[in-house]
N, C-alpha and C positions, 0 to 999 in steps of 0.2 A: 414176711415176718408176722402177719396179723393172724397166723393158722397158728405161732408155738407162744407156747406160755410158759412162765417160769414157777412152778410148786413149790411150796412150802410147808413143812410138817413140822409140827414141834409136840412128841410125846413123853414118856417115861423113858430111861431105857432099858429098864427088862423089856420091852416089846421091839427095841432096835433091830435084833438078827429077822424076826419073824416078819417085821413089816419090811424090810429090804428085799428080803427072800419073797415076802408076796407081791413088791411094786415091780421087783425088775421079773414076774414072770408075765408083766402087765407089761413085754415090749421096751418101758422103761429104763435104758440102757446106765446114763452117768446119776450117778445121783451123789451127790458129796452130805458125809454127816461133820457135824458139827456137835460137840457136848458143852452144855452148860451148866448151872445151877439156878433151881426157880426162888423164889425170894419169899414164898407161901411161910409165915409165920405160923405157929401151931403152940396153943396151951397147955397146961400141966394136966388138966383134966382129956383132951384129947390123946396128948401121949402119953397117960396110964390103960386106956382102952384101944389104945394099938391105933385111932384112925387117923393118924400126919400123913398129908401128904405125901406123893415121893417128892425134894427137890433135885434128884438128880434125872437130867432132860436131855433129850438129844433132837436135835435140830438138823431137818433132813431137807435136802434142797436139788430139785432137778428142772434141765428143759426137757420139758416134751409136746409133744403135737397137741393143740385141743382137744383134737377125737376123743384123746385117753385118759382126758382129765374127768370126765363122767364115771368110766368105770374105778378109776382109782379111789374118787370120793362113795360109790359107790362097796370097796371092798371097805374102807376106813369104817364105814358105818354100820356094813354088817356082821363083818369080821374083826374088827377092832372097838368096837363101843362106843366110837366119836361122839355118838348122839348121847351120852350120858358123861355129867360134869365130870371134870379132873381127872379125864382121860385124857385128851387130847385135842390138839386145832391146826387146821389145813387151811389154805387159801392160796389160789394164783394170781398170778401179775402178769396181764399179756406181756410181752416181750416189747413190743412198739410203746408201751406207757414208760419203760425206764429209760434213763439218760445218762449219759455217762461225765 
């Protein structure tokens, strides 16, 4: 159990089909979404200039091997923009740290 870990994504979801479509050619087999709404408040002066947040989020969840979690974070960051705000956030949780 110390080799798989359990992924976490939580982005927009316009970007839902595309990052499914690029995790599971990452081997990446079950991955279960989930949708929610984000709670990002926005003012009258932001939303006359178009820039609110999206709130609506889709929250993506899989086990997979460690191996694959380097290139996974890997595709997020060059292919998806993780690395710049209010796009998106990833993180895993070895398997062995959760309890039931």
């Amino acid at each position: 159990m110390d080799n798989i870990e359990y992924l976490f994504i939580i982005t927009g979801r316009k970007q839902k089909d595309a990052l499914l479509s690029r995790i599971c050619s990452i081997d990446n087999r079950i991955v279960n979404t989930i949708y929610g709404k984000g709670t990002v408040k926005s003012n009258y002066l932001l939303d006359m200039l178009g820039l609110v947040p999206e709130e609506n989020k889709v929250i993506m969840t899989s086990v997979l091997p460690k191996d694959k979690t380097e290139a996974i974070f890997e595709v997020l960051l060059n292919e998806f923009d993780f690395g710049k705000p209010n796009t998106g956030i990833a993180f895993t949780m070895p398997i062995s740290g959760m309890s039931f």
